[in-house]
Structure formats: C-alpha cells, structure tokens
C-alpha positions, -999 to +999 in steps of 0.1 A: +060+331+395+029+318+386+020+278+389+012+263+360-021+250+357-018+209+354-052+201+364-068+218+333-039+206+311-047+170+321-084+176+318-078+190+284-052+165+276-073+134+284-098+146+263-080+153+235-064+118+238-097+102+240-114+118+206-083+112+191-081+076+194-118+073+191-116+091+161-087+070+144-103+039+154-135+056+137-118+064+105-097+035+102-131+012+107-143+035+076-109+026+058-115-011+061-155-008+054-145+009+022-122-018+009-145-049+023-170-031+001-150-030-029-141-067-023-180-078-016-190-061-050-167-083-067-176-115-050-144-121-035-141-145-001-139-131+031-104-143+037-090-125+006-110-090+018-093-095+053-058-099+041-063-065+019-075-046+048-050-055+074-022-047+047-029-016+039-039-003+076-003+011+078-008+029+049-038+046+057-024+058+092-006+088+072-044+102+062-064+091+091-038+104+119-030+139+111-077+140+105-077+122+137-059+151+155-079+177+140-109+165+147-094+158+184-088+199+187-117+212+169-144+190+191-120+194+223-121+230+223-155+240+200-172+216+231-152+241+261-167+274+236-199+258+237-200+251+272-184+285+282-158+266+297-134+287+273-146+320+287-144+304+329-107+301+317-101+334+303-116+353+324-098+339+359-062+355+340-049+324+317-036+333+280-055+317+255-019+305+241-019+277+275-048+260+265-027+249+232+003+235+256-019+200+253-024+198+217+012+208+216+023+177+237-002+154+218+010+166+179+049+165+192+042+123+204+024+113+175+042+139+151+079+123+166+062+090+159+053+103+121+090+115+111+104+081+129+083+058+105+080+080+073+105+066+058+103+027+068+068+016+074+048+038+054+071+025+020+063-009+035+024-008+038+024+013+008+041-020-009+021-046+005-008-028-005+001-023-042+016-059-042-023-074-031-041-051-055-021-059-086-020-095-080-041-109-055-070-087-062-063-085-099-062-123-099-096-131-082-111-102-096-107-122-131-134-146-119-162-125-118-196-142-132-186-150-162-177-185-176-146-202-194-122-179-169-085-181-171-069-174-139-024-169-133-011-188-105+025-182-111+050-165-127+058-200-153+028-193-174+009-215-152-030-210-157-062-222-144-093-223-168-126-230-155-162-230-164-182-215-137-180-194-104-205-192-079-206-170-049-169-159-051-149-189-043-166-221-059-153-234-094-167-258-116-150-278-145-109-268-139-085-273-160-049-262-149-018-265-166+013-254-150+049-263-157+069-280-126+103-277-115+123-313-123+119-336-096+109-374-096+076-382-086+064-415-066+025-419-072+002-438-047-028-453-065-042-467-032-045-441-015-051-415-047-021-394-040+010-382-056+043-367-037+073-348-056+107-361-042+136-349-055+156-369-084+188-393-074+219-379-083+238-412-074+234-448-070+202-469-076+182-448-101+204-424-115+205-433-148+168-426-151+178-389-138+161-362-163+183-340-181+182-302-165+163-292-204+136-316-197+103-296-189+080-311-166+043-303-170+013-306-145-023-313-161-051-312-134-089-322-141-113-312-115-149-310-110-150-287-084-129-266-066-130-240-033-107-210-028-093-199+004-067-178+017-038-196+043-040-171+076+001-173+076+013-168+044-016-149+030-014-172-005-042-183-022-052-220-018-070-237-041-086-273-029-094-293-059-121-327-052-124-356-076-090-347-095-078-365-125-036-356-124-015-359-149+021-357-151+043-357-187+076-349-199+093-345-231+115-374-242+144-372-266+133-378-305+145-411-318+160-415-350+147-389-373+112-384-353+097-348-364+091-337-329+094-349-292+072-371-280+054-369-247+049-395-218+025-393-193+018-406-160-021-405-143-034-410-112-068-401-096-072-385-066-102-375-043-089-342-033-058-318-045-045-285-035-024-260-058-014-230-034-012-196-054+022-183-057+015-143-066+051-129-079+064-098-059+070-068-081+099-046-077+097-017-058+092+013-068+099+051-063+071+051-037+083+016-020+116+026-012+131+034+023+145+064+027+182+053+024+173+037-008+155+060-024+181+092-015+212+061-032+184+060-064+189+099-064+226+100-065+232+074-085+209+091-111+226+125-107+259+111-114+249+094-144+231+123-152+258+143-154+279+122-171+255+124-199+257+159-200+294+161-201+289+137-226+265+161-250+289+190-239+311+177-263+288+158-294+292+176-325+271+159-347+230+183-343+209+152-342+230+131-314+232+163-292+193+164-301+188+130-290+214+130-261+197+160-243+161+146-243+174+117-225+189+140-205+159+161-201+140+127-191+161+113-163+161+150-153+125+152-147+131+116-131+153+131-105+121+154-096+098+130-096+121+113-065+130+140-051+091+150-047+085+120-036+114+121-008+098+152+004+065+143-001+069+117+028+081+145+049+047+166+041+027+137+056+052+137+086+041+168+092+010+174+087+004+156+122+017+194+135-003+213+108-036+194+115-030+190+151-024+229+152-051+243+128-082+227+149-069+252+177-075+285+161-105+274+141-125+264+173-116+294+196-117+323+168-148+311+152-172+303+185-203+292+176-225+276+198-231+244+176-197+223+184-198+208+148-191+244+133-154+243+140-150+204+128-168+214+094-148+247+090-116+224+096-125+200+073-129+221+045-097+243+051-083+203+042-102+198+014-096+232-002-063+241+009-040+211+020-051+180-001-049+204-038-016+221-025-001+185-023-013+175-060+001+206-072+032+202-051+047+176-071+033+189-108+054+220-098+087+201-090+085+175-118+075+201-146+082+233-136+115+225-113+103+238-085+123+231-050+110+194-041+111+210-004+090+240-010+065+223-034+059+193-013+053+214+016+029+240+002+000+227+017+015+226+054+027+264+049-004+270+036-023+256+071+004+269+092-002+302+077-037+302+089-037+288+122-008+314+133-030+343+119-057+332+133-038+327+162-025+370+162-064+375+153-072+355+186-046+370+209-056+408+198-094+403+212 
C-alpha cells in the first residue's frame, strides 16, 4: 500500500492557507475602503464611517470567503502549472485527484464554519448593517452642505434644525426641540447646568407631582455644536457650547381659558450634550435566524390554508375573487421565505463550489501566465454563479419553483463544471 504523500499535502496546504487569508484580508480591506468612500463623499465623521464598516464586516464574509478560496486554488495550483511543479508530480505516479485532498480539507473547515453560522451571524450583520444605513447614515446624510437642515434624533418627533454644516460634523445656529419623558428637574444656575431626577411620589413635594398627561418639552439654543460617535454604544453624540435650555410644560386651563397655557423654566449653560437615540426596526425576512424564519413559514402556511378552506366554501363571485388574491399574495410570501431560507444555504455552500472550481480551471487550462486561471475563475462567477442566484429566487417567488433547486442553481451550475472538467482532466 502506497504512503500517502504528507509532505506535498502540507506544502500545498500551507500555501493555500496563506493566499487564502491574504486574500480575505485583501478583499475585506476593499470592503471597508468602499464604504469609507461612500461615507467621505458625504462628509460624514470618521467615527460614524468606522462603526459602518466594522458592522457590516460579518456580512460581507459570505461574498469575500467563498472568492477568497478561489482565488486560494486558482493561484495555488496555476503557480505549480507554471513552475512545472504540476508535471514533477505527475510524472513520479500521483493522480491528479491527490493534489485536491488540500483544497478539500481547506473548503470542508471553512465550509463547516459557513453552514454553522448561516443561519445566526450572517442575519445578524445583515441587521446591524441595514439598522446603520437607514438610520444612522440616513440621519447624517441629511446634513449635507446645505443650510436650514432638519435632523431626527428620536423616535418622539424630536428634531434638530440648524443653519450650517461644515466639514461633516460642525453645526451652526441649533435649534432642537424634543419632547421628554415626565420627570422633575433641579436647575443649577451657578454652575450652568440642569439634571433630570425623577418626580416624588410621596411626602415633601408631591403635591407638585405632574399628572402622567402632562407633556414635557425640551427647547435648546446653541451656537455651535460638534458631532461624535460614543466607541461603546455606537450613538450619535451631539456636544452643544453656549446653550440657552429651556424647559415648559402644559398647565391645566383655568376657568374658561381657550387653550393651555405654557410655563417655562431657562437656564444657560456653557456646554450640553443630546446623545442620538436611532430607533431599531423590526426585523425582517432577511434578519431572521433560522428557527424564526422556518416558525414565520409555518405560521403563514397554516393561516394560509385556513383562508383557502375558507374560499373553498364562499359563494358569493366577488368575495371568492377577493379571498383568493389574498391568498395568491401570502402565497407568493411563503416563496419569497422559503427562497430566502435556502438562499442562506447557497452562500453556505458556495465555500465548496468556489473552493472546488479554482482546481479544475487551473490544471485543465495551463497557461504559463498564473493570472489565466484567476481571470477564467472569476468570470465563471460573474457569468454563471452571481445571475443563477438572481434568477433563483425570481423563479421560486413567481414561477413556484422548488426554493431548494432555484436557490442552488448557481452551485449546480459550478459543480457541474469543475466535475467535468475534472473527467476532461483525468482522461489526458
């Protein structure tokens, strides 16, 4: 029985190991350069572009892995055609099938790694990254260069209005109005600062306590203002210098008053901060773990087919009309989970289907320039893989295709290839 041949495995296997996690480094600098970009051309502070970025890395490891890989096993083995290190090997009696044993090992680690985290971590980073863009991107984006700027900092109504923005992060002329929770409120004119404390509910001071109908609103003046991002909570922070504070509340009409009057309390203050308080969204269909997602596809096939038994027995034309395009709806609804259920199992696997195609490619096409079989790779992707997973989930949602086949098209598709080019290998 013949030994097997562990000193070129590992010398195959470190390489491969080292292009690969040069290359993800590589392409997930590329990733964050990209997105710092996008934030630079819309002025935003440095701070806010980091947080972005280090969000959305997880995301991005479903793209840049599975291209990592390939590029790993077209360079590893194009560079051993080049050399003629590929011909040494053949020649002294080993089966061009052993020299794929490393990739093998390498795409089974990372691919385990894939399947383990497809359903947790990449629903995660794909929330964190949607939940910046919409609001903490969407909200400094507002500022542009522009003047008289309105700007949400919570989910009350709360709004900031200045007149000027300079460089990304400096205001001019605030205004911010923003409704507070009730509290009592003990002001320190010495020293310029006020402190929310909450309101007696006994003893000394409780009569004064406001009603729970009372609103409670903020009025800050500011000349300037900076913005800045806290490195633990990721929030927004606004510091606010030579701020004129207000704080009124509605008191209850007297006699027969026509409308509530307002009292105020002032106090200036040399500096003020208001920390931004982004609302989180729901998740979504693509947000969802796994568990969750599959419970949202029961529970809409149940009701589903209640509905149906339901228009099984309507007798009136234009109920049963309207009945089964809310059926049809929810229908297509179902589809669009399922494809996205299995769509997270396509990027699971095209660690193997990458990993495996830059095999073939390098050793049936050997051209002397080591590039060849990294540009031949990369378009296969680009013309076969990425449209097959577009078209994947038009077929499921409108033409009820299996989520299962239609979301793996594009990894059938490569598999396809890289076993016949594998047969066309092996019969030289």
């Amino acid at each position: 029985m013949k030994r097997l041949p562990w000193r070129i495995y590992r010398y195959i296997g470190r390489e491969l190991a080292i292009i690969f996690v040069v290359g993800l480094s590589a392409l997930t600098l590329l990733y964050m350069i990209v997105i710092g970009l996008k934030g630079v051309s819309t002025d935003l502070p440095l701070g806010i572009v980091a947080a972005v970025a280090f969000d959305s890395i997880g995301f991005s490891f479903f793209f840049t892995v599975p291209i990592a890989l390939m590029l790993a096993g077209t360079l590893t083995y194009g560079r051993m055609v080049s050399d003629r290190e590929y011909t040494a090997i053949t020649a002294a009696g080993m089966s061009p099938l052993q020299l794929l044993v490393p990739m093998a090992g390498l795409c089974a680690l990372v691919g385990a790694l894939a399947f383990w985290t497809h359903g947790t971590v990449l629903p995660d980073a794909h929330f964190a990254q949607r939940d910046i863009a919409r609001h903490l991107i969407q909200q400094i984006g507002n500022l542009g260069d522009r003047f008289d700027g309105n700007l949400p900092i919570d989910e009350d109504g709360g709004q900031v209005r200045f007149d000027e923005v300079r460089e990304g992060r400096f205001l001019s002329g605030i205004h911010i109005r923003k409704k507070l929770p009730r509290s009592g409120f003990v002001f320190d004119t010495e020293n310029a600062t006020a402190e929310q404390v909450p309101a007696p509910s006994d003893g000394v001071g409780a009569a004064e306590e406001k009603p729970p109908e009372t609103p409670v609103e903020m009025l800050l003046f500011a000349q300037r203002a900076v913005l800045e991002v806290d490195p633990e909570t990721k929030r927004i922070v606004m510091t606010l210098f030579q701020v004129d504070l207000k704080l009124g509340e509605k008191q209850k009409a007297l006699f027969d008053q026509q409308g509530t009057p307002w009292v105020w309390n002032s106090v200036r203050m040399s500096s003020y901060q208001v920390e931004f308080n982004p609302p989180k969204t729901e998740r979504r269909r693509a947000d969802l773990h796994n568990p969750d997602l599959q419970a949202e596809i029961d529970e809409m096939i149940t009701t589903n087919e209640e509905r149906r038994a339901q228009l099984a027995s309507l007798t009136d034309a234009t109920e049963r009309e309207e009945q089964s395009k809310v059926v049809d709806y929810f229908d297509q609804r179902i589809r669009k989970y399922k494809a996205e259920y299995w769509q997270r199992k396509a990027l699971a696997l095209s660690v193997i289907s990458f990993g495996f195609l830059g095999f073939p490619v390098s050793l049936v096409f050997r051209y002397r320039h080591r590039l060849t079989s990294v540009f031949l790779g990369a378009l296969l992707l680009i013309t076969v893989f990425y449209p097959l997973l577009l078209l994947g989930e038009t077929l499921c949602v409108q033409f009820s295709l299996p989520p299962a086949l239609s979301m793996l098209l594009g990894n059938i598709a490569l598999l396809a290839i890289s076993l016949g080019l594998t047969g066309r290998l092996l019969l030289r």
